[in-house]
C-alpha positions as CSV (number, residue, x, y, z in Angstrom):
1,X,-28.7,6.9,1.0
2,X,-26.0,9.3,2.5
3,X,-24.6,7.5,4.7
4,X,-20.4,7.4,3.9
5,X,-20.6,11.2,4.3
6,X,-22.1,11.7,7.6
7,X,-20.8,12.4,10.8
8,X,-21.6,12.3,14.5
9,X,-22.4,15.3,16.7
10,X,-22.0,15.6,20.1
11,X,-24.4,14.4,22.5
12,X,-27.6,12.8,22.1
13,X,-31.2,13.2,23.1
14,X,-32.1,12.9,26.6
15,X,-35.5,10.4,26.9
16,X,-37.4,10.5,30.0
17,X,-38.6,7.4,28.9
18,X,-36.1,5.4,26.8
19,X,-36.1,2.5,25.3
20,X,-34.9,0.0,22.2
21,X,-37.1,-0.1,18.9
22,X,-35.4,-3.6,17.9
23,X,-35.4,-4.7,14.6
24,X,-34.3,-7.8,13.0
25,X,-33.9,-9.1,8.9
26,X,-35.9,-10.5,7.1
27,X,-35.6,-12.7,3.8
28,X,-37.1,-11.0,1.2
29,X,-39.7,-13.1,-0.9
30,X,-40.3,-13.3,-4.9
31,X,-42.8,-10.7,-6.6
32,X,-45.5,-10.8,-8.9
33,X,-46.7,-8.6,-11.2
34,X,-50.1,-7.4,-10.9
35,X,-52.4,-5.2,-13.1
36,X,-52.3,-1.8,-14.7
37,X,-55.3,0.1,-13.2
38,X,-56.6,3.3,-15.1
39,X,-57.8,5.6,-13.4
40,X,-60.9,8.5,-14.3
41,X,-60.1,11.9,-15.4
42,X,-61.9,14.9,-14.0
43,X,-61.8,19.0,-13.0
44,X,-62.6,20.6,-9.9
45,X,-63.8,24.1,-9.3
46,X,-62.7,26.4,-6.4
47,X,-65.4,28.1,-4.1
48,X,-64.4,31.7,-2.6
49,X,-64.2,31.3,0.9
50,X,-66.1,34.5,1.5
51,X,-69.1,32.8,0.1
52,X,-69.9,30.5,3.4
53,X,-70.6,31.6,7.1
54,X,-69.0,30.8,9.8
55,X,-70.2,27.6,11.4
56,X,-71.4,28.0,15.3
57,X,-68.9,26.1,17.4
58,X,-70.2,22.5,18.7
59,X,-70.2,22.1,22.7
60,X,-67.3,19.3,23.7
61,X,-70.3,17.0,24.9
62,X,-71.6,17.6,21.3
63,X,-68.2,17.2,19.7
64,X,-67.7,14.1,21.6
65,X,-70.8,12.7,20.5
66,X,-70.2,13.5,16.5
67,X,-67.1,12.3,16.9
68,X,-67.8,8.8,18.6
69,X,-71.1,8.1,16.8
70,X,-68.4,9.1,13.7
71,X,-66.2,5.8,14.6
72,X,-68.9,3.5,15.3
73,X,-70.1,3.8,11.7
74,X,-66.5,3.2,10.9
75,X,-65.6,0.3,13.4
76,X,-69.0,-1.6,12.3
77,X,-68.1,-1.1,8.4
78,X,-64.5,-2.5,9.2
79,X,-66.0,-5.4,11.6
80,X,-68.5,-6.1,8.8
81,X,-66.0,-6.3,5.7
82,X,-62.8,-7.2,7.2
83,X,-61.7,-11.4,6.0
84,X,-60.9,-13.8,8.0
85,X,-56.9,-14.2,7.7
86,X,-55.2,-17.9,7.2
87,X,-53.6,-19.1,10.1
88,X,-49.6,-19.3,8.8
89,X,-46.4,-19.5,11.5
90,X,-44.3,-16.7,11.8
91,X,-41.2,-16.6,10.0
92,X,-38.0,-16.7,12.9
93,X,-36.3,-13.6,13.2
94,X,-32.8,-13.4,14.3
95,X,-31.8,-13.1,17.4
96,X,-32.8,-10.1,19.5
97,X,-31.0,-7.6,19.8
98,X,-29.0,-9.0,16.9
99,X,-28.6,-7.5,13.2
100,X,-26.0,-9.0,10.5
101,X,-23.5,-10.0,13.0
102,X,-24.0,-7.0,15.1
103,X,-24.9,-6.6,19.1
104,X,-27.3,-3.8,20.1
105,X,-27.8,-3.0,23.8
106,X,-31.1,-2.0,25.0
107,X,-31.2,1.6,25.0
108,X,-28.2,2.4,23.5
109,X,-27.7,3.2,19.7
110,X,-25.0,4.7,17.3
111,X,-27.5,7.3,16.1
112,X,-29.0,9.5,18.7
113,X,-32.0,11.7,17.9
114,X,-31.7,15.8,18.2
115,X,-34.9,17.4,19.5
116,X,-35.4,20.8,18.2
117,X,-38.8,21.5,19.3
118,X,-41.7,19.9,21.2
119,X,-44.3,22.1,22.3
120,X,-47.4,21.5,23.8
121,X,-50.5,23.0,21.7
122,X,-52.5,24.5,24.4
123,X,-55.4,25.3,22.1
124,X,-56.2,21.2,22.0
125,X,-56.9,21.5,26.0
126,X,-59.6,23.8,25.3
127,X,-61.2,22.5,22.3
128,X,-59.8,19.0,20.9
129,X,-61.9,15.6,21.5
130,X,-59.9,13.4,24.0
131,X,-59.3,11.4,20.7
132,X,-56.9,14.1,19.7
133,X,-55.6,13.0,16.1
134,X,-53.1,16.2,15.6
135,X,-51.7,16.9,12.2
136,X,-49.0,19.3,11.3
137,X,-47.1,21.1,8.7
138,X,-44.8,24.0,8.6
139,X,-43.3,27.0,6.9
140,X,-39.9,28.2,8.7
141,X,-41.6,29.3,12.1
142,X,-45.4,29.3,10.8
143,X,-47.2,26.1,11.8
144,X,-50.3,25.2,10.9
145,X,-52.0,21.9,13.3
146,X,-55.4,20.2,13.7
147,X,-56.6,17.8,15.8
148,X,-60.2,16.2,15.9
149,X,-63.0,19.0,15.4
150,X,-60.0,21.9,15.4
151,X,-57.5,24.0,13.8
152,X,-54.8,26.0,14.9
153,X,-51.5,27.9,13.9
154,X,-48.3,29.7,15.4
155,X,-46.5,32.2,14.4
156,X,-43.4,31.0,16.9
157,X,-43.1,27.1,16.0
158,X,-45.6,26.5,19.2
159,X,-44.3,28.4,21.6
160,X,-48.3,30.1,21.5
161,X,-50.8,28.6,19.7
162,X,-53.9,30.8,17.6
163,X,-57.6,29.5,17.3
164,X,-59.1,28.6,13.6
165,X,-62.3,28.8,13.1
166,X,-64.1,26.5,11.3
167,X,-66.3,27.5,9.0
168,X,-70.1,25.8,7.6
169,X,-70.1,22.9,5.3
170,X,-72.7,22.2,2.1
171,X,-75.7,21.6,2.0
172,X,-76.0,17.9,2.5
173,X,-73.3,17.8,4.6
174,X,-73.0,21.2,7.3
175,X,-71.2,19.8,10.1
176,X,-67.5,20.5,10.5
177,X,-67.2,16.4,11.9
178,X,-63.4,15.5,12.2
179,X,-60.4,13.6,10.7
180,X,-58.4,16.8,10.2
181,X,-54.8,16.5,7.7
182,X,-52.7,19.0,6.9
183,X,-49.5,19.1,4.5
184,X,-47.4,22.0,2.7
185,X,-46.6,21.7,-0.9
186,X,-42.9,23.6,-0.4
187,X,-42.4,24.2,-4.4
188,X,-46.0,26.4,-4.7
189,X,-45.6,27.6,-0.8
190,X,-49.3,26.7,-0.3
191,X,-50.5,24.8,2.4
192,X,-53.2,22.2,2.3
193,X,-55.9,21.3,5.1
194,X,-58.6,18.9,5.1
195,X,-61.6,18.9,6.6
196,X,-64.7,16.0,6.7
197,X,-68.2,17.6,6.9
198,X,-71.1,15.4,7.4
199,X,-75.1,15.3,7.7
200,X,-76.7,14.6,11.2
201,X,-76.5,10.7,10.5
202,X,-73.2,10.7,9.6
203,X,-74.3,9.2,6.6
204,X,-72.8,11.5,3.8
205,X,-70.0,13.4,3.6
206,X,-67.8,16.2,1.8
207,X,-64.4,16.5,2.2
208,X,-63.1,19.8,1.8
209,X,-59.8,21.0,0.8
210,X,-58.3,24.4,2.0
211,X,-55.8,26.6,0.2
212,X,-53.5,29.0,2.5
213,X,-50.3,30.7,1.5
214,X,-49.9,31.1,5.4
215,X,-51.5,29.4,8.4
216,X,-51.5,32.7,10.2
217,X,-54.1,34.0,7.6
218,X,-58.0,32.8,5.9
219,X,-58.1,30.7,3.5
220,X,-57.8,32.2,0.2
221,X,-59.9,29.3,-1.6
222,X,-61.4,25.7,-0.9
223,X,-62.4,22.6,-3.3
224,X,-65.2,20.3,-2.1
225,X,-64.9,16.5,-2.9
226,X,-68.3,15.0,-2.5
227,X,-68.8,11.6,-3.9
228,X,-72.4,11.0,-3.4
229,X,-73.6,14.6,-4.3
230,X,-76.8,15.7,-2.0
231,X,-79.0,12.5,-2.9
232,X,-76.6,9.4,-2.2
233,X,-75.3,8.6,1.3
234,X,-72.2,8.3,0.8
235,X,-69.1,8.6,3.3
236,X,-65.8,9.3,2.4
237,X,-64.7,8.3,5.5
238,X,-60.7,9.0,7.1
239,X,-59.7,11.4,4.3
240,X,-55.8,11.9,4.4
241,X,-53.3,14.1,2.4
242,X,-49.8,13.6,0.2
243,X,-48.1,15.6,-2.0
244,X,-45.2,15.1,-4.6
245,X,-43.5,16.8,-6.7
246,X,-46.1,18.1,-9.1
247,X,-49.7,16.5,-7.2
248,X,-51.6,16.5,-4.3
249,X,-53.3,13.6,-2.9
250,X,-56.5,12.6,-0.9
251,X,-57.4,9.3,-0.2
252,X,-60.8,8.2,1.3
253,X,-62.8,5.1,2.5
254,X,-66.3,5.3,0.9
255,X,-68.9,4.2,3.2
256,X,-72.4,3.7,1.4
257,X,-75.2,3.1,3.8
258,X,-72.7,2.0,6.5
259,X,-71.2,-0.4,3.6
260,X,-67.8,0.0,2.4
261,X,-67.5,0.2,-1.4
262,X,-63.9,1.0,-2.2
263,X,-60.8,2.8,-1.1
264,X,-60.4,6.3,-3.5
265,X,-57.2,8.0,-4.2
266,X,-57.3,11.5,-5.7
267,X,-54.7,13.1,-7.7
268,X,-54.9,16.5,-7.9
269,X,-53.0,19.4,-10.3
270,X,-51.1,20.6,-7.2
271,X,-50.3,23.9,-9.0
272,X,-53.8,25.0,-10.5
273,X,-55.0,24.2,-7.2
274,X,-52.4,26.4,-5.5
275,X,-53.6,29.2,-7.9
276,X,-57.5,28.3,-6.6
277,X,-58.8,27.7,-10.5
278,X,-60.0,25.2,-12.1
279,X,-58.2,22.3,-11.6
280,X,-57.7,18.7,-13.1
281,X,-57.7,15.6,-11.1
282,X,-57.0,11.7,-11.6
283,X,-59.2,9.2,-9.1
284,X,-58.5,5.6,-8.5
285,X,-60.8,3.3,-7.1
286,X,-60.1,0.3,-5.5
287,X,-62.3,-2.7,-4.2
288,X,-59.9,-5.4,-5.0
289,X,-61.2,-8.8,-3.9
290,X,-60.3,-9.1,-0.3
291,X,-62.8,-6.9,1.7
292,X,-62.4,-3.4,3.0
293,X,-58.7,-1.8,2.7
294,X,-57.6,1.3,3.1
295,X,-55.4,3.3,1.4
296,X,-53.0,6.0,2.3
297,X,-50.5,8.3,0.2
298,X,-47.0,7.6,1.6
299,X,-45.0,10.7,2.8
300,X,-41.7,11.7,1.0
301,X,-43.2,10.9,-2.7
302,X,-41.3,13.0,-5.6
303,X,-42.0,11.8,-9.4
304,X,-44.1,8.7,-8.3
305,X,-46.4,8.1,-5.2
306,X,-46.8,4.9,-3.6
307,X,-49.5,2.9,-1.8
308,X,-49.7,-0.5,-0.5
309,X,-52.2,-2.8,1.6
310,X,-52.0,-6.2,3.3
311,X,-53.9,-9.0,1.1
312,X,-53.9,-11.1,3.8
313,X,-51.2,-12.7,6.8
314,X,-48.7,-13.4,4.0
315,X,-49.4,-11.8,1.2
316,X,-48.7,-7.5,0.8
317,X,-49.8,-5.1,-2.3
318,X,-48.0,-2.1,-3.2
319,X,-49.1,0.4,-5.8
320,X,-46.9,2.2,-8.0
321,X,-48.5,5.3,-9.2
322,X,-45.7,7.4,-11.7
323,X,-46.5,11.4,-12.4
324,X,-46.2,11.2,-16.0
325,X,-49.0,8.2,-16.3
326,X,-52.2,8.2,-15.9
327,X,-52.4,4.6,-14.9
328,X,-51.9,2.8,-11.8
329,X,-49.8,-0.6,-11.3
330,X,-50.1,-3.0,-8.8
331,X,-47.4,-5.9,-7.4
332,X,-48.1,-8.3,-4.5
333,X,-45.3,-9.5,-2.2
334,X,-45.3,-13.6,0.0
335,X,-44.1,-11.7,3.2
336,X,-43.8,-13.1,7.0
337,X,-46.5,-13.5,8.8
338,X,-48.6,-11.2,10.2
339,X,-51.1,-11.8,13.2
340,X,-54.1,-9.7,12.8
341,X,-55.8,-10.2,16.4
342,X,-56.7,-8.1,19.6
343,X,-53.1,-7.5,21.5
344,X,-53.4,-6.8,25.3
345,X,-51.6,-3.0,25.8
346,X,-52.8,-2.4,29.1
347,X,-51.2,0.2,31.5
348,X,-51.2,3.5,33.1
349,X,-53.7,4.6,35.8
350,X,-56.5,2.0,36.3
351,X,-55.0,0.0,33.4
352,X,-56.8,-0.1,30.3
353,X,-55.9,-1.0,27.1
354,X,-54.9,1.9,24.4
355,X,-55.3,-0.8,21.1
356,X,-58.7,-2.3,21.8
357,X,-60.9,-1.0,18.8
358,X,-61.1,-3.4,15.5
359,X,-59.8,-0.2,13.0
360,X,-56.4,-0.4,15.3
361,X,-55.4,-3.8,14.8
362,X,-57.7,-5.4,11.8
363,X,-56.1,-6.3,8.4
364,X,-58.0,-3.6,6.9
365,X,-55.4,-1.2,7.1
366,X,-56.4,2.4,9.2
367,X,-53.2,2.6,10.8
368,X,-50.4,1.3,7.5
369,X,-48.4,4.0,6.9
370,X,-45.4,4.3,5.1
371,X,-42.7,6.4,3.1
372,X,-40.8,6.9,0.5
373,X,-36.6,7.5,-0.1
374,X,-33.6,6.4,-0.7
375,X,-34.1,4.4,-3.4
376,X,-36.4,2.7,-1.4
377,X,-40.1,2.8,-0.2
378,X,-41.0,0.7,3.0
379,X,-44.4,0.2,4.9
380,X,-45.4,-0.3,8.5
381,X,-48.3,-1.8,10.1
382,X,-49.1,-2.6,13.6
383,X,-49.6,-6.7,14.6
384,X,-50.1,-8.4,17.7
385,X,-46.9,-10.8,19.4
386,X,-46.6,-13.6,18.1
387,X,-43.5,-16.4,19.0
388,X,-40.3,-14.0,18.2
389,X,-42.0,-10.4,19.6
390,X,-43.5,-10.8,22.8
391,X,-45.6,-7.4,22.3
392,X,-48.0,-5.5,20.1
393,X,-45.4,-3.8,17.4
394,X,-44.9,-3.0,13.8
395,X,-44.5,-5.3,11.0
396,X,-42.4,-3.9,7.4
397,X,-42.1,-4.6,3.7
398,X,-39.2,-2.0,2.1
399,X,-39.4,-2.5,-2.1
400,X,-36.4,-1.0,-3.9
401,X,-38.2,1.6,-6.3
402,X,-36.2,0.8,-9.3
403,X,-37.6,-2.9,-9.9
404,X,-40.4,-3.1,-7.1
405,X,-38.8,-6.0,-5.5
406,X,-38.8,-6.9,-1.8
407,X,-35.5,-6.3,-0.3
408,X,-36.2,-6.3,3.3
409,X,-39.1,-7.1,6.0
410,X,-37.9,-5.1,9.1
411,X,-40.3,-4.8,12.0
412,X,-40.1,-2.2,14.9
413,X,-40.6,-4.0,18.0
414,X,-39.9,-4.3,21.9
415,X,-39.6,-7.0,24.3
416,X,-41.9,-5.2,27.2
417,X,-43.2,-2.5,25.3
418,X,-46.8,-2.1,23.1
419,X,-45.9,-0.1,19.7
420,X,-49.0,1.0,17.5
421,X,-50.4,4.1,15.5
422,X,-47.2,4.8,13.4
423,X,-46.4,7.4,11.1
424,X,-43.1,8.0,8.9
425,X,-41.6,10.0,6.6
426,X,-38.3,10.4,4.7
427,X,-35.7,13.5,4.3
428,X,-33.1,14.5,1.8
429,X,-30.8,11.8,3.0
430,X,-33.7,9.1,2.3
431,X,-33.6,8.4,6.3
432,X,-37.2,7.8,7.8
433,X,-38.3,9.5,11.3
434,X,-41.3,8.0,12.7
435,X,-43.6,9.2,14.8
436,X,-45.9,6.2,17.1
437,X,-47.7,5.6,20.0
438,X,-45.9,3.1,23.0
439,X,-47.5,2.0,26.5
440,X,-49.0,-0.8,28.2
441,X,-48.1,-4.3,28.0
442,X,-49.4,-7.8,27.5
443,X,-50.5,-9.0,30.9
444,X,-51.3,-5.4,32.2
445,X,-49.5,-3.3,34.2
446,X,-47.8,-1.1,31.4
447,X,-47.3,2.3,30.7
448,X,-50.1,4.3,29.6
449,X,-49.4,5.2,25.7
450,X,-47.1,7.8,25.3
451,X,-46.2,10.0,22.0
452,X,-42.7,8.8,20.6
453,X,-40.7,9.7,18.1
454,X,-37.8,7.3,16.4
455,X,-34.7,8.1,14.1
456,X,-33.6,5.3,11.6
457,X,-30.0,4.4,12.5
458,X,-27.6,4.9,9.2
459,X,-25.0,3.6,10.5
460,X,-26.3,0.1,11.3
461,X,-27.0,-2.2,8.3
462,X,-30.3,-1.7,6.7
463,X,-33.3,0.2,8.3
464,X,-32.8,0.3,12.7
465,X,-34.4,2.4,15.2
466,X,-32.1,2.1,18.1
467,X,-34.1,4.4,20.1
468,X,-37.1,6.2,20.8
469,X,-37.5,9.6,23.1
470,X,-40.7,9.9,25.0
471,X,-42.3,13.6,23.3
472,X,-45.7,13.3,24.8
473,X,-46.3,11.9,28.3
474,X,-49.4,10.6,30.0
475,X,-50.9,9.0,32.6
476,X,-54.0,7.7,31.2
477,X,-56.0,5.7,28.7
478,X,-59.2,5.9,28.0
479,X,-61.5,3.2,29.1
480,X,-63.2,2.2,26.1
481,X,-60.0,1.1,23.9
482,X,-59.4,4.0,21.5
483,X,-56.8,6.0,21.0
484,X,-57.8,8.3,18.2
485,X,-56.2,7.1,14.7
486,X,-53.1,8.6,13.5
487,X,-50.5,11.0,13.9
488,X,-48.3,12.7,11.0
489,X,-44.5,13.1,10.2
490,X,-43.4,16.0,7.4
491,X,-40.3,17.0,6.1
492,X,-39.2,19.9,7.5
493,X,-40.0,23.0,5.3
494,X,-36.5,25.1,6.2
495,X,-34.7,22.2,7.4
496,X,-34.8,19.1,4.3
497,X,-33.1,16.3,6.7
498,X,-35.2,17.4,9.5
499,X,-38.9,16.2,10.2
500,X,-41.8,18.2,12.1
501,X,-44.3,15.5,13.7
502,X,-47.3,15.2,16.2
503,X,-48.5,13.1,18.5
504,X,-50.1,13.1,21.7
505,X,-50.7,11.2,25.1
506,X,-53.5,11.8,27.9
507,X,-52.2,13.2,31.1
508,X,-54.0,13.4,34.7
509,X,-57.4,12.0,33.1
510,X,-59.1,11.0,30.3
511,X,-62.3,12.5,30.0
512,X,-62.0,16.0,29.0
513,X,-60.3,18.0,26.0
514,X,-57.9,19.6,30.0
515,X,-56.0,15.9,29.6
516,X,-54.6,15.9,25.9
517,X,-51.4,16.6,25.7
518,X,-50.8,17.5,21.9
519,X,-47.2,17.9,20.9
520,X,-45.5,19.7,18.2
521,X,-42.2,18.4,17.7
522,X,-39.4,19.3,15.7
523,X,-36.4,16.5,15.4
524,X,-33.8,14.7,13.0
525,X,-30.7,12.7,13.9
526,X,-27.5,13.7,15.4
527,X,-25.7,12.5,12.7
528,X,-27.1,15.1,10.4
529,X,-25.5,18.7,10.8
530,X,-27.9,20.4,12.9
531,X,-30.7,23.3,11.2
């Protein structure tokens, strides 16, 4: 990392609602080897977009319906497959507030947060599903975000927001559904969206992949991924996007007859499918031997993309997936103990609890994210409190990319603070900004969740969020437990030590699209020399 050559800038940013993401060492444990995985070789054509119709636009009470019937397919698949985890103590930590020798005060940090943007996307108050699930990328000023059943752009890096329509699916699967991703390939200057389609059931499903050179302007082609074809029901549920150097990525969880039957990473030519032809593709498929995982393309990847899972309370697999092979290697990791149950994050008006659902908190992995720099790749995923952390927060496993050994376990945590639904990426300097959701509190009484975003402190030994700044306010969760799925972190397409992010909170309500407050935000660390 850069850290020898950085200085501080003035003044740091203000947090309405401020607090200490505390994080402590870890020992790092011994590795094993696991096995080379092939993976099947395949092309893709591209479809003119002028070839389909534009799809009528769904009432919200019909949105809302798609999209919750959507999640109880999901929820019952994860119930149904997820393994019972061993019952193994927690590791200690060090002392709070302590790392190698030094003292952190609550609240205070050496490395401040600049906030360049963070603008409220007034089109998801009109159109979005209270379970917001925003997505963004960017080009300079040009953004282009989605949320759950919509797409937007700006022209002005959300100072106004434009309306995307959205247009008909396939056959076998013609409704525009949800779980919306978007990235930006910055070499070919193409951006990427995904969209899931599904049939009436819910049943089967197409992803579909859309090619822009500009958010402001249609799509110039689109691939469709459909596993099952128009006979099998077949889901490929929570699709998500990656790029790296010379590929982009899509990951799914295929759901067969409400079954799940393996996590599938694609790896696409990222430049034939810039140019919309033909283009060639790598899948791997993974069932493994533990029950349902999911897994997600890490954020910051250049000439190798990672992936990694937890095997059980102790035991976390990474995947090392190189450009130049074809093949796919696996290495499992003893790690501290994680504690996969139903935390109490209650708060906010009326005080429900913002992590209820099974896919927020289950070892299957919905909300593991991590990314990729440094020298270094680390993972996050969010536990329940156990002895040392007295709240819901965010366990870690960082593996130095050279050997694939553990070096460090650091978790993101807070002493009267819930912390869940993270998402991270890396910059030039091989720093991570995260992105997460914090509220509510075991016993009640808390917060409602609130969109946050984190800068990992250079100066401190190791990997240390000393703060977070509150981007997204609200006042409300909603009464059933969920809290939508993920948010996204990119690099910064003008500014490489800079991140764009989203998230989101609900403010004065929770039962109409009028109460998200979706936020595009633009930040990086004051140590960096500002964009």
């Amino acid at each position: 990392m850069r850290r020898s050559q950085r200085r501080l800038a003035a003044g740091s940013a203000a947090a309405a609602f401020l607090a200490l993401a505390m994080n402590a060492p870890h020992s790092a444990a011994s590795t094993e080897s696991g096995a080379t995985l092939p993976t099947t070789s395949a092309q893709i054509q591209p479809v003119d977009r002028r070839t389909v119709t534009e799809q009528p636009a769904l009432s919200e009470a019909q949105r809302t319906e798609l999209v919750l019937h959507h999640l109880d397919i999901r929820e019952q698949a994860s119930a149904a497959e997820s393994v019972p985890v061993e019952a193994v103590p927690a590791a200690p930590d060090a002392a709070p507030g302590q790392r190698g020798g030094e003292t952190v005060l609550q609240g205070v940090g050496t490395d401040a947060m600049q906030i360049g943007r963070n603008k409220r996307n007034d089109h998801a108050t009109t159109v979005a599903s209270t379970l917001a699930e925003p997505a963004a990328a960017n080009k300079g000023k040009k953004v282009h975000y989605t949320g759950n059943t919509f797409a937007s752009s700006s022209k002005n890096r959300g100072k106004t927001w434009t309306s995307e329509a959205l247009p008909g699916g396939p056959a076998d699967a013609p409704t525009a559904c949800c779980d919306l991703d978007v990235v930006r390939a910055h070499a070919q200057d193409r951006f990427f969206s995904s969209l899931l389609y599904t049939n009436g059931a819910v049943t089967n499903g197409v992803v579909r992949i859309f090619v822009r050179t500009n958010p402001r302007v249609a799509e110039t082609c689109f691939y469709d991924i459909d596993p099952g074809g128009a006979a099998d029901n077949i889901l490929p549920d929570y699709p998500h996007l990656a790029v790296s150097n010379n590929f982009l990525y899509l990951s799914t969880n295929d759901l067969t007859d409400g079954a799940w039957t393996g996590a599938q990473v694609y790896r696409f030519d990222v430049a034939q499918m810039a140019a919309c032809t033909t283009t060639n593709y790598n899948l791997l498929t993974w069932t493994g031997s533990v029950g349902q995982r999911i897994l997600t393309p890490v954020e910051g990847a250049t000439d190798v993309m990672y992936l990694g899972s937890t095997e059980s309370a102790t035991t976390f697999r990474a995947f090392s997936w190189p450009e130049s092979s074809t093949s796919v290697t696996s290495f499992t990791y003893t790690v501290d103990s994680s504690t996969f149950t139903n935390p109490d994050c209650r708060g906010g008006v009326d005080n429900f609890d913002f992590i209820e659902r099974d896919t927020a908190w289950s070892i299957t992995g919905f909300r593991l994210r991590g990314a990729t720099g440094g020298g270094q790749t680390t993972f996050w995923w969010p536990v329940a409190p156990d002895v040392n952390h007295p709240q819901a927060h965010l366990h870690g496993a960082t593996i130095r990319t050279s050997d694939m050994a553990l070096i460090d376990q650091p978790p993101v945590w807070n002493s009267t603070t819930c912390f869940g639904y993270p998402a991270v990426s890396s910059n030039v300097f091989g720093e991570y900004g995260m992105s997460m959701a914090a509220g509510g509190q075991a016993g009640g009484g808390g917060t409602s969740a609130q969109g946050v975003v984190l800068v990992d402190d250079t100066e401190s030994a190791g990997i240390f969020f000393p703060l977070y700044s509150v981007t997204a306010t609200g006042t409300h969760n909603r009464t059933d437990g969920r809290f939508g799925d993920y948010f996204t972190v990119r690099t910064n397409a003008r500014c490489t030590s800079a991140w764009v992010a989203t998230n989101y909170a609900l403010l004065d309500g929770n039962t109409t699209s009028a109460h998200v407050n979706a936020r595009y935000v633009e930040f990086q660390s004051t140590l960096d020399p500002p964009c």
